[in-house]
C-alpha positions as CSV (number, residue, x, y, z in Angstrom):
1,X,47.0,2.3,-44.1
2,X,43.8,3.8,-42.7
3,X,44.5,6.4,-40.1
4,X,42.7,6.9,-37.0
5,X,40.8,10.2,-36.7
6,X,39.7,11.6,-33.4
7,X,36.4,10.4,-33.9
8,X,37.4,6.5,-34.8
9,X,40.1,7.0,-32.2
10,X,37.3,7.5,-29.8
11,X,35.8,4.1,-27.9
12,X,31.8,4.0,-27.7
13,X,31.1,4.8,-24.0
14,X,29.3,1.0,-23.0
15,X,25.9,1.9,-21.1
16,X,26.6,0.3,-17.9
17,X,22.6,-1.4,-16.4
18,X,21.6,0.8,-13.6
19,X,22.6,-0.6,-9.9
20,X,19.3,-2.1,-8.6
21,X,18.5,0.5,-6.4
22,X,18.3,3.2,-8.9
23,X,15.7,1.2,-10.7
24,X,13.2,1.1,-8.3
25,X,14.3,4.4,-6.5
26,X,11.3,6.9,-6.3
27,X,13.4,9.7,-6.2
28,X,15.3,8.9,-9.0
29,X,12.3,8.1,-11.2
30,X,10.8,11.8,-10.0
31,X,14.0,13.4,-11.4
32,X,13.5,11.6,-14.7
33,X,10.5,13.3,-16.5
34,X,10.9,9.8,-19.0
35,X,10.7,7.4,-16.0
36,X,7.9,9.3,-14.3
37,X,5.4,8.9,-17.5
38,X,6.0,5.5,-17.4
39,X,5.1,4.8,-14.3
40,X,2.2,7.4,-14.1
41,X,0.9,5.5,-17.4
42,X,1.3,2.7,-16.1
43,X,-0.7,3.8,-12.9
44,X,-3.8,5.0,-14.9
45,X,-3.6,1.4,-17.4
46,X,-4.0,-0.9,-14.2
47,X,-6.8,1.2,-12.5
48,X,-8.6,1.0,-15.5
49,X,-8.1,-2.9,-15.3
50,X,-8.8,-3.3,-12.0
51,X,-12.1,-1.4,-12.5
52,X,-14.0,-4.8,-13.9
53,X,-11.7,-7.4,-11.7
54,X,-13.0,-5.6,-8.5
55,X,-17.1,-5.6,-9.4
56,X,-17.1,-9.4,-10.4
57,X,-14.7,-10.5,-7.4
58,X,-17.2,-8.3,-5.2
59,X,-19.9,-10.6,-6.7
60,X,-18.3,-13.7,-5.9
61,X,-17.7,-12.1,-2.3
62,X,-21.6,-11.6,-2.1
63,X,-21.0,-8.3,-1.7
64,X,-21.9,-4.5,-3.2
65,X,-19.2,-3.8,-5.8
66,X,-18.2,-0.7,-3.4
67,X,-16.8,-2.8,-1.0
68,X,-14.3,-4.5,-3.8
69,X,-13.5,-1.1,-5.5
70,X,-13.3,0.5,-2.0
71,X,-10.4,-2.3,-1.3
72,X,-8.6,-2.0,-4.8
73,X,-7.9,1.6,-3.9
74,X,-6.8,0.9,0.0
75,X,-5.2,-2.3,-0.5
76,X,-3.0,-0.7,-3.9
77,X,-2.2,2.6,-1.9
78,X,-1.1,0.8,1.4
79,X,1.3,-2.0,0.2
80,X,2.9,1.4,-2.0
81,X,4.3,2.5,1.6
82,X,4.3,-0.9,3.1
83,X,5.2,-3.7,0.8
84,X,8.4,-5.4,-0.1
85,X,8.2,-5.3,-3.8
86,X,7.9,-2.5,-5.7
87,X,5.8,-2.1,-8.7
88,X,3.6,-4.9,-7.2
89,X,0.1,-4.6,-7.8
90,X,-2.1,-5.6,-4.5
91,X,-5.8,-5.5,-4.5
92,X,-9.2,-7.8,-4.2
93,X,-8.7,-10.8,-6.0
94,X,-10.7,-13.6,-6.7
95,X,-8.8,-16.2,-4.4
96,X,-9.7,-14.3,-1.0
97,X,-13.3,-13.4,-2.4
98,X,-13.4,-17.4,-2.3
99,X,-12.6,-18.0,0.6
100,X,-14.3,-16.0,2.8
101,X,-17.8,-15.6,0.8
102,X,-19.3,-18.2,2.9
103,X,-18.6,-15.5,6.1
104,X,-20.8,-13.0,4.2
105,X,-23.2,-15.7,2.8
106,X,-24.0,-17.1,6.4
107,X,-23.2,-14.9,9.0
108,X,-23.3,-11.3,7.4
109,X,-21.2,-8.1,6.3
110,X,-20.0,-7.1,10.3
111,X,-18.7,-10.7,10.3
112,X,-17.4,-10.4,6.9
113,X,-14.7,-7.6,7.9
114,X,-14.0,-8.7,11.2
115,X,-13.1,-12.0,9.3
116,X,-10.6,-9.5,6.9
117,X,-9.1,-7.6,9.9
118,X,-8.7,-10.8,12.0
119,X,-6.9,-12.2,8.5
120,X,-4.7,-9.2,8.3
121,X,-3.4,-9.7,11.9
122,X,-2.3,-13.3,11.5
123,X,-0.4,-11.6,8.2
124,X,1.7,-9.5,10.2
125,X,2.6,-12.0,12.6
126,X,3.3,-14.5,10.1
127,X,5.6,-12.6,8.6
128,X,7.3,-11.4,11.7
129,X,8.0,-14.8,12.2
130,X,9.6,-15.1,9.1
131,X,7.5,-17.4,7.0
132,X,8.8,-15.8,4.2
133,X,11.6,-18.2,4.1
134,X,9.7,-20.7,3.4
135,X,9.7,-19.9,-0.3
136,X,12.7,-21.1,-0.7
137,X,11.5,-24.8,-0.7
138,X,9.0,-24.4,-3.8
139,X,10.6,-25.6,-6.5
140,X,11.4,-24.2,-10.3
141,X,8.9,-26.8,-11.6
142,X,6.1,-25.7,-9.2
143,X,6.9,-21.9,-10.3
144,X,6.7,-22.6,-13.7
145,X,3.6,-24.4,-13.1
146,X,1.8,-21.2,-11.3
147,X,2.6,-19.2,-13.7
148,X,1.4,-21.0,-16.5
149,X,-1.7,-21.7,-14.3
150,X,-2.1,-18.1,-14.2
151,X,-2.2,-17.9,-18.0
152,X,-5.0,-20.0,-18.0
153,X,-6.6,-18.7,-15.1
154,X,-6.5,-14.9,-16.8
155,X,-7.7,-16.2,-20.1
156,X,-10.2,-18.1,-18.9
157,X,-12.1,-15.6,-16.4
158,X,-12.2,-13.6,-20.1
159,X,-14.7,-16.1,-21.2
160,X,-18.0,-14.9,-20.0
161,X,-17.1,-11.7,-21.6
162,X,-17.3,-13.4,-24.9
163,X,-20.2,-15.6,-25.3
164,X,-23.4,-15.0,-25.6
165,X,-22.5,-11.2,-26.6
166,X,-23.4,-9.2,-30.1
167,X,-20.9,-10.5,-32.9
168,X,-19.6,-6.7,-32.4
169,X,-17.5,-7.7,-29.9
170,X,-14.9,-9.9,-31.5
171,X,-13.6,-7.5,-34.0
172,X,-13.9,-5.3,-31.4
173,X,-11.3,-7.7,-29.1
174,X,-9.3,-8.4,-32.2
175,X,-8.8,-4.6,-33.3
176,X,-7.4,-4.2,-29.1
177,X,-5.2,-7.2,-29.5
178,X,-4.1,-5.7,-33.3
179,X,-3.2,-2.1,-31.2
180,X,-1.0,-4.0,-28.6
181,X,0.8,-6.2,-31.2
182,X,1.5,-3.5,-33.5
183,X,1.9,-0.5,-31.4
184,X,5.4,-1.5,-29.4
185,X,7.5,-1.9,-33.3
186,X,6.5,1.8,-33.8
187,X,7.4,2.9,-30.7
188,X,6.8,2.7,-27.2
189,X,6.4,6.6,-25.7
190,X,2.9,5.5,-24.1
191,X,1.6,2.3,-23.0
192,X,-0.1,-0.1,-25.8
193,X,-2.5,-1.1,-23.6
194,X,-3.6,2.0,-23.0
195,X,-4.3,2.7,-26.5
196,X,-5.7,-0.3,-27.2
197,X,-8.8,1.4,-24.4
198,X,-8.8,4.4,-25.6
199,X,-9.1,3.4,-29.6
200,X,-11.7,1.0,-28.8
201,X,-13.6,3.0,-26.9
202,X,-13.4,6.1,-29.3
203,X,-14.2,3.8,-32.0
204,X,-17.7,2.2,-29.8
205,X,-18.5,5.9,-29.0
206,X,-18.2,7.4,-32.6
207,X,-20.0,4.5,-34.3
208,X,-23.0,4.3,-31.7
209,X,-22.2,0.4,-31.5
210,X,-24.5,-1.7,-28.0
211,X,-21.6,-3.9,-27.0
212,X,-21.4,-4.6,-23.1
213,X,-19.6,-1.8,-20.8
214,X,-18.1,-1.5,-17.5
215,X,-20.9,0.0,-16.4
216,X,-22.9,-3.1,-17.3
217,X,-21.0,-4.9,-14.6
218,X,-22.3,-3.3,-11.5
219,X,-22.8,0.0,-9.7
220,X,-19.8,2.5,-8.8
221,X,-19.7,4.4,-6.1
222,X,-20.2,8.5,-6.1
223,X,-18.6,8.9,-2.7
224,X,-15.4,8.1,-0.6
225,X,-14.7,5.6,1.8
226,X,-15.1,6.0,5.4
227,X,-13.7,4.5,8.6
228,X,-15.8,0.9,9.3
229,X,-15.5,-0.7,12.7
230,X,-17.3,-4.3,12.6
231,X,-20.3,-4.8,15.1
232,X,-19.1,-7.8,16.5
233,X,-19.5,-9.2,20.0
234,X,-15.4,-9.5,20.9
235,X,-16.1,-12.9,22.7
236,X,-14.9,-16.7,21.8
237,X,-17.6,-17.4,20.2
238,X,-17.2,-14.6,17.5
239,X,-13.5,-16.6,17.3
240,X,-14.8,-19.2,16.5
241,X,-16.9,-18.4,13.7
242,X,-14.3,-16.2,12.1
243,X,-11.3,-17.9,12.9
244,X,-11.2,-20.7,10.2
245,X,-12.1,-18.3,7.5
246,X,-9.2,-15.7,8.7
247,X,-6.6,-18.4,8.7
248,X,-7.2,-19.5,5.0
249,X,-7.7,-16.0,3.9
250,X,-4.1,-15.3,5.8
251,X,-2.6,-18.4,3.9
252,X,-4.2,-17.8,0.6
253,X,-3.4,-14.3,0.5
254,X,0.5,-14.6,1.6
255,X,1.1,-17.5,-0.7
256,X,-0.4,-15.7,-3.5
257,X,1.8,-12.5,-2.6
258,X,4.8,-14.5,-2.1
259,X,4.6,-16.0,-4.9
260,X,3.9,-12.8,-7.3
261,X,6.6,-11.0,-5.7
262,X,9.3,-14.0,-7.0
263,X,7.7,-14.1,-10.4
264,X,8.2,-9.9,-10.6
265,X,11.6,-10.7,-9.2
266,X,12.9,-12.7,-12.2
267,X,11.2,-10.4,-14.6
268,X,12.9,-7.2,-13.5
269,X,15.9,-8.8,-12.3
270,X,15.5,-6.9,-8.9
271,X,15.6,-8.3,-5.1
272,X,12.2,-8.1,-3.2
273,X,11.8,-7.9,0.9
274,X,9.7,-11.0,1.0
275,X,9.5,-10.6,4.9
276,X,8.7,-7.4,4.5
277,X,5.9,-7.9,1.9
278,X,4.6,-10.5,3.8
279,X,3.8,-8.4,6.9
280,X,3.1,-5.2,5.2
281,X,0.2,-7.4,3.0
282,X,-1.1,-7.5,6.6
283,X,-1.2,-4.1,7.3
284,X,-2.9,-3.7,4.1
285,X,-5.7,-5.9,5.2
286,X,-5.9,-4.4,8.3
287,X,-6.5,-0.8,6.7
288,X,-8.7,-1.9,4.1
289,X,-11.3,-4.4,6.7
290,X,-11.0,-0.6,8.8
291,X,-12.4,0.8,5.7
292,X,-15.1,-1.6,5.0
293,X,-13.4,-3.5,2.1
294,X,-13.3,-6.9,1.4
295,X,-9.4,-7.6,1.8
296,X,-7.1,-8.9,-1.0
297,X,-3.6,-10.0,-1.6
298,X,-1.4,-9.3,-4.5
299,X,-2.8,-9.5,-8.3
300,X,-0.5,-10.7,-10.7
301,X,-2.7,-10.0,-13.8
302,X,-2.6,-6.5,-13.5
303,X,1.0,-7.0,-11.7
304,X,2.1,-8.1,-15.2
305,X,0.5,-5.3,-16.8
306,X,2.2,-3.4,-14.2
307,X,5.5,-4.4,-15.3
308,X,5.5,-5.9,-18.0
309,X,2.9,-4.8,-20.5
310,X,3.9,-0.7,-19.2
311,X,7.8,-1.0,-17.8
312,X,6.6,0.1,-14.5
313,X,9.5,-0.4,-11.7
314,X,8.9,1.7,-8.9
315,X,6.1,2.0,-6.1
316,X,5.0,5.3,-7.7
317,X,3.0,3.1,-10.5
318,X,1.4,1.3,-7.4
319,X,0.7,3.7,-5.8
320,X,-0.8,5.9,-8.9
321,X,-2.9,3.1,-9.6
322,X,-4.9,3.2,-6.5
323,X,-5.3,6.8,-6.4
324,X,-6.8,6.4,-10.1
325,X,-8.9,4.1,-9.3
326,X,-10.6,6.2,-7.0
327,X,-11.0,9.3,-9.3
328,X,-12.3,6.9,-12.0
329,X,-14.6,5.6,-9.9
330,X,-15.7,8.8,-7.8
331,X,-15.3,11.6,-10.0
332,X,-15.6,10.1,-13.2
333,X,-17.7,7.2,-13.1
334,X,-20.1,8.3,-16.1
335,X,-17.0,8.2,-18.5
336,X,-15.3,5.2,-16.9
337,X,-19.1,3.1,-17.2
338,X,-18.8,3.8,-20.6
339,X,-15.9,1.9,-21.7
340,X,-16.4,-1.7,-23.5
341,X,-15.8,-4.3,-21.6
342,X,-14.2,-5.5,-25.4
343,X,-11.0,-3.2,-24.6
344,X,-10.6,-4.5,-21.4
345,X,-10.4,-8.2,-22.3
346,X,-8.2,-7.6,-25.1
347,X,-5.8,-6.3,-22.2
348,X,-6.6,-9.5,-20.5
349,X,-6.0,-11.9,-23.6
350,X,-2.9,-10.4,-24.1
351,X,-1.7,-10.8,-20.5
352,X,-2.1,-14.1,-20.4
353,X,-0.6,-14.7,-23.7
354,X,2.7,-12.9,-22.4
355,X,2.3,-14.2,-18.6
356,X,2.3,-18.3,-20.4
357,X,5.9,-19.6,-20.3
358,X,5.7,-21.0,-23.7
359,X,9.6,-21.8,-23.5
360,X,8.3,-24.3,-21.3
361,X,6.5,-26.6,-23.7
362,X,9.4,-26.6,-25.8
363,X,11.5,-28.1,-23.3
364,X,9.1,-30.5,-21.9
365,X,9.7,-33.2,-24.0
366,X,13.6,-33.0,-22.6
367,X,13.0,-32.3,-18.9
368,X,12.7,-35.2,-16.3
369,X,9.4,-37.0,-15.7
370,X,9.0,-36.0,-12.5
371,X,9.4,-32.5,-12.8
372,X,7.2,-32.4,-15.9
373,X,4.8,-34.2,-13.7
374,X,5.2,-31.6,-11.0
375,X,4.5,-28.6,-13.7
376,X,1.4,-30.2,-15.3
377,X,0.3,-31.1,-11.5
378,X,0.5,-27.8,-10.3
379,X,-1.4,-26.4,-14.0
380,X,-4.0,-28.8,-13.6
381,X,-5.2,-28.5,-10.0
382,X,-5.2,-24.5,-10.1
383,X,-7.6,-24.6,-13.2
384,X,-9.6,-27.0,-11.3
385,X,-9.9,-25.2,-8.4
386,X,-9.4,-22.0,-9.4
387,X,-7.4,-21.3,-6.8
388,X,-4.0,-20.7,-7.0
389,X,-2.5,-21.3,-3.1
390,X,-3.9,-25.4,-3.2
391,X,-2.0,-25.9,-6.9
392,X,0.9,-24.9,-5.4
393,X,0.4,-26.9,-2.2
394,X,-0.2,-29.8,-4.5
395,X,2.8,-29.1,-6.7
396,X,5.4,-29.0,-3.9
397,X,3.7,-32.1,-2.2
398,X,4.4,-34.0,-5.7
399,X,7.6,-33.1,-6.0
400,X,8.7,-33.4,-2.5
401,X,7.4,-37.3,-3.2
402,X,9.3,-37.2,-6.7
403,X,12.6,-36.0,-4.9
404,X,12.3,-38.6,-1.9
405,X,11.7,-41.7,-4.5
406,X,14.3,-40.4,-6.7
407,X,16.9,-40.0,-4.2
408,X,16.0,-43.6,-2.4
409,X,17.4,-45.0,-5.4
410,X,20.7,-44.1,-4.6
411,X,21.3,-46.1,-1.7
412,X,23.5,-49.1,-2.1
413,X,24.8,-51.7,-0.1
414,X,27.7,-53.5,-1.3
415,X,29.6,-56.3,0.3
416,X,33.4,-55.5,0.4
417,X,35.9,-57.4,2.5
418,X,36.5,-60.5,4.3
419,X,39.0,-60.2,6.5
420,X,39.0,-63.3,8.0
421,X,36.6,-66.7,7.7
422,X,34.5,-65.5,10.6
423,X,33.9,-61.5,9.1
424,X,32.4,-60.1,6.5
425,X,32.0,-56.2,5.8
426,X,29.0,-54.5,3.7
427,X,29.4,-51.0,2.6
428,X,26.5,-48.6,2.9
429,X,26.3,-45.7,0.3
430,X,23.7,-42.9,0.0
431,X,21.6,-40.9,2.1
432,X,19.3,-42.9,4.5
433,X,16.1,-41.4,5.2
434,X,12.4,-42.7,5.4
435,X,12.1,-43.8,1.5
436,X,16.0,-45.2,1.1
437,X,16.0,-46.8,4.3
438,X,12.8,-49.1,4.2
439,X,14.3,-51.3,2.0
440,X,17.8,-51.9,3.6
441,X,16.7,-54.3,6.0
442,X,16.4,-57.1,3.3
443,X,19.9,-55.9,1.9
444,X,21.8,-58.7,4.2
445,X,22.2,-62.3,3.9
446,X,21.4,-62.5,7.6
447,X,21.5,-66.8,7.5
448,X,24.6,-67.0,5.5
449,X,27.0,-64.5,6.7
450,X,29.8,-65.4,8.9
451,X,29.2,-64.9,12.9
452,X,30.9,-61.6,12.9
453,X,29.6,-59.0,10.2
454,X,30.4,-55.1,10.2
455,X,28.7,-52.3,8.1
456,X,31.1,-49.6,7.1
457,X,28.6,-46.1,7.1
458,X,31.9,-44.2,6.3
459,X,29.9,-43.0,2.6
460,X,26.0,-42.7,4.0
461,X,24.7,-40.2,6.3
462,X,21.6,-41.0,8.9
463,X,18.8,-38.1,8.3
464,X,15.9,-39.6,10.4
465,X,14.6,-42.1,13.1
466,X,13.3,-44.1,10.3
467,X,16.8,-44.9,9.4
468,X,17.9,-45.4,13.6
469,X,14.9,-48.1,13.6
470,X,15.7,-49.5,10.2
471,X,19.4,-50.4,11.8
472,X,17.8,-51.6,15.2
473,X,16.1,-54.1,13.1
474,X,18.8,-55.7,11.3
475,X,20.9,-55.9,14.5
476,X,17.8,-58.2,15.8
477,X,17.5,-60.1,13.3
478,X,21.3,-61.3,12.9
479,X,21.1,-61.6,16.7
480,X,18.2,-64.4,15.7
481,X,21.1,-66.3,14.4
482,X,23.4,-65.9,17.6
483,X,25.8,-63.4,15.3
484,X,27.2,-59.9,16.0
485,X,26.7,-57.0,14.2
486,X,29.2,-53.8,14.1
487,X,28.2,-50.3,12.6
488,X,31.3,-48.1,12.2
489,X,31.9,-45.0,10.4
490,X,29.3,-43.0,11.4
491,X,29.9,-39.2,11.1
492,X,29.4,-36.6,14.4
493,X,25.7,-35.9,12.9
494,X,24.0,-39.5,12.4
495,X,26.2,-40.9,15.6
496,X,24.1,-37.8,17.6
497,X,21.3,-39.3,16.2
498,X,22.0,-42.8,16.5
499,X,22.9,-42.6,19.7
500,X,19.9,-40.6,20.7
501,X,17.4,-42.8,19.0
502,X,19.1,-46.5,19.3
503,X,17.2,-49.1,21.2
504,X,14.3,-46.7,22.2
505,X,12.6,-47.0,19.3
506,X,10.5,-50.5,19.3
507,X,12.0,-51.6,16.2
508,X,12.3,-55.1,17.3
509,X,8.5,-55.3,18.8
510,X,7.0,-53.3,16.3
511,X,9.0,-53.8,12.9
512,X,7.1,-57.0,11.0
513,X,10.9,-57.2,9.6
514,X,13.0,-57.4,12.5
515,X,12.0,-61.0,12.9
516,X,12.4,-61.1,16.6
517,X,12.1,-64.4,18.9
518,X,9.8,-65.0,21.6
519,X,11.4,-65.0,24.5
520,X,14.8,-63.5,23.4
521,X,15.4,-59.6,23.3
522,X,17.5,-57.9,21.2
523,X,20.0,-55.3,22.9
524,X,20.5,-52.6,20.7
525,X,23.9,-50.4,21.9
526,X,24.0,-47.0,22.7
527,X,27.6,-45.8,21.3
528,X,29.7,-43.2,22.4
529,X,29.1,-40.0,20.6
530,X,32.0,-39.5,18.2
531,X,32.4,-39.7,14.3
532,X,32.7,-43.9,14.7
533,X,30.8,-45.9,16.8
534,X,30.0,-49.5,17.3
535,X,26.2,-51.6,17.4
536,X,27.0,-55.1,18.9
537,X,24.4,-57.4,19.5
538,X,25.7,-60.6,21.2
539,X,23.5,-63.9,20.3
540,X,21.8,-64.0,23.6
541,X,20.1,-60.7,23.1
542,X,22.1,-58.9,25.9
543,X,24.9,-57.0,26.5
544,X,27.8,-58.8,28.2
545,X,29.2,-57.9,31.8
546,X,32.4,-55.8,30.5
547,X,30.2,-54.2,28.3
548,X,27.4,-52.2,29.8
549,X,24.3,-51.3,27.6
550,X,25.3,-47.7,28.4
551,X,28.7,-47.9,27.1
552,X,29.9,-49.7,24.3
553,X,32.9,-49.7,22.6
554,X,33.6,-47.3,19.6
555,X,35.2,-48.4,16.6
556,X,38.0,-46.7,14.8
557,X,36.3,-45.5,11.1
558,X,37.5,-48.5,8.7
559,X,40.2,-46.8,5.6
560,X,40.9,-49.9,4.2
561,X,40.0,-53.4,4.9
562,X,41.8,-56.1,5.0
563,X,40.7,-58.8,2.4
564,X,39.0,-56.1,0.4
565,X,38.6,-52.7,-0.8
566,X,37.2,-49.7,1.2
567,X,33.2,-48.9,0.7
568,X,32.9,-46.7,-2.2
């Protein structure tokens, strides 16, 4: 028998995952000399990405690249004090560029940042209204959609910097890509990405190769920003013009954000302050349209670089990035011009091909229709438009439709007793809203039912005044054939409603179903409010003397009928 030494006697101490807060705690990551490369590594990888994203989204803006590097730095250093979600990259993006270029292209640069400040504003007080909350109403298929979008989006703004370029290039992209591939199974003490620049660059600078630089892209600045106020004339008119612009831009920008900050969520398996990031992306926009730059929301491109690509989990990265970007930009613009554009879009390719949720096309084939549909829905109308806000509008309009259709089909109506020759009971089942309830008007056999029919509710519940009109109508038209109708079982909620709604809603007048005759109005009943209640509709239309339209008689909630079983 095999004794036990000290050692083997011993257990293994388990590493126990950090609690949340430590891994995004500043303070802890300062005291950890290993944590504190990361993220400053991570700080210098993204500035050096956003260096290229900032020029051509100031081109698409219409204006001078300063004013797009000039709100990379403000936008990335505010939302490091002000945001919700640390280790989220903010900065110009291409979405808000969109949006408000036709400001600069038609009205002019003092218009142009009022329309950013004005946009900034609405921010905060969007998100001190709690608008956050609304993300909770986009579905998974809709996420998985955006960020597949995204993929394509990323890979796709690559393009131009690979066509119509020297043949250089591509082994030049494909030696980047090799370095990031390669470098993470030997070990991962600096950033891949990060070599991948440097190596290429070394490589284009000892071989004396012309491939096209950052430099090539536009001018960088040589000085640093300075307080801007807008020369505007602070009248309605100036409202006006700005207004429409600042409301997209504030939409865009916080859906965007949002959105980002959910996706970073499920990576690092970390809780965000959506309300918080949604009114300090405000504050952001306020301080960068202050500074003269053009605005911006969060970037999940370099995001994922951010966190993914470099393991970056605090707001010291963030932070770190804008501050490089600066000193790349100011103090060492020469050197930064100089770096091929090839490194930076093998950064790029590979951030799309790890931001793609490829688990996704695997499972396509077994997922419902409709959510598939949703997912390729959301894909297809991003790439189209190239804006990522309207996909996902789109996407949660589809599958708010797929939902509603799907959930219609569970309403039946069943007929289940006869307790006498002169009754007959139906059974509703399901939830009755606008899509279920359209259709439960031709559920009866309203000419060869009995004189006395009652629906049982006990198993349904009444969500809308679709529904309340829907009833209203089938009480007319069995009052068309002198018989009376009694609904029972309602719970407290859809007898609130029903009560508050019956009658008052033209059903009989305006419904093409309710089959009304000239000359003889239906009566519909307001009930008592209680968890049963009662809808008689005598033949002659009205209600009779002992029973006052005001007050009609509840009905006990049916538990078992005679001749019959209860509604199921």
């Amino acid at each position: 028998m095999t004794s036990l030494t000290p050692e083997s006697a011993t257990p293994k101490p388990v590493q126990i995952p950090a609690p949340e807060a430590e891994i995004t705690s500043v303070r802890a990551t300062l005291r950890s000399p290993r944590r504190l490369r990361v993220e400053v590594l991570a700080g210098l990888v993204v500035a050096l990405a956003l260096i290229p994203e900032a020029i051509s989204f100031s081109i698409i803006a219409g204006v001078d690249p300063r004013v797009g590097l000039f709100a990379s730095f403000t936008m990335a250093v505010s939302i490091a004090f002000l945001g919700g979600r640390p280790a989220m990259i903010s900065a110009a993006t291409g979405a808000v560029a969109l949006v408000i270029a036709p400001v600069m292209r038609d009205h002019g640069f003092e218009y142009f940042i009022a329309t950013v400040i004005l946009a900034g504003i609405l921010q905060v007080i969007l998100g001190v209204l709690g608008v956050a909350r609304l993300m909770r109403f986009i579905p998974r298929s809709v996420m998985v959609g955006f960020v597949n979008a995204l993929a394509v989006l990323i890979f796709l703004a690559q393009l131009p910097h690979l066509t119509h370029v020297p043949w250089l290039v591509y082994p030049l992209v494909a030696a980047g890509i090799a370095v990031m591939v390669f470098l993470p199974k030997l070990t991962k003490a600096v950033p891949a990405p990060l070599v991948a620049i440097l190596a290429v660059t070394i490589l284009v600078a000892l071989t004396s190769v012309t491939v096209p630089t950052v430099g090539d892209e536009g001018q960088l600045p040589d000085s640093l920003p300075s307080l801007f106020w807008p020369d505007v004339p602070l009248n309605l008119e100036t409202l006006r013009i700005i207004a429409p612009y600042a409301v997209a831009m504030a939409l865009v920008g916080l859906l965007e954000s949002l959105m980002t900050a959910k996706l970073v969520d499920d990576i690092t398996d970390t809780h965000s302050v959506k309300t918080r990031e949604s009114w300090g992306q405000g504050a952001a926009n306020i301080i960068t349209g202050f500074f003269g730059g053009m605005g911006g929301c969060a970037m999940i491109g370099q995001t994922m670089i951010n966190v993914k690509a470099s393991g970056a989990r605090t707001r010291i990265s963030t932070f770190l990035a804008g501050t490089f970007l600066l000193i790349l930009v100011v103090g060492l613009g020469d050197l930064v011009g100089d770096i091929p554009m090839a490194a930076l879009v093998a950064v790029m390719v590979m951030v799309s091909v790890g931001t793609f949720d490829w688990h996704s096309l695997r499972t396509l084939p077994k997922m419902p229709r409709s959510e598939s549909i949703v997912m390729l829905a959301t894909v297809v109308v991003v790439v189209i438009t190239h804006n990522l806000a309207i996909g996902v509008i789109v996407g949660v309009i589809v599958a708010m439709v797929a939902f509603a259709r799907r959930v219609a089909h569970f309403t039946t109506v069943n007929d289940i007793a006869h307790p006498d020759d002169d009754t007959k009971v139906y059974a509703v089942t399901g939830e009755l809203f606008f899509a279920s309830s359209n259709d439960l008007v031709y559920q009866f056999d309203y000419r060869g039912d009995p004189a006395n029919v009652v629906i049982d509710m006990t198993d349904s519940h009444i969500w809308d005044a679709s529904t309340v009109a829907t009833l209203d109508a089938i009480t007319t038209k069995y009052a068309r054939y002198g018989k009376t109708v009694q609904i029972v079982g309602l719970n407290e909620s859809s007898a609130e409603r029903h009560e508050r709604l019956a009658g008052k809603l033209g059903a009989s007048q305006l419904s093409p179903r309710a089959g009304r005759l000239p000359g003889r109005p239906a009566q519909s009943s307001l009930p008592r409010r209680g968890t049963t209640e009662s809808v008689i509709a005598p033949a002659d239309g009205n209600p009779p003397p002992h029973h006052p339209a005001s007050c009609w008689t509840a009905q006990p909630r049916a538990t078992a009928w005679p001749g019959g079983r209860r509604g199921s």
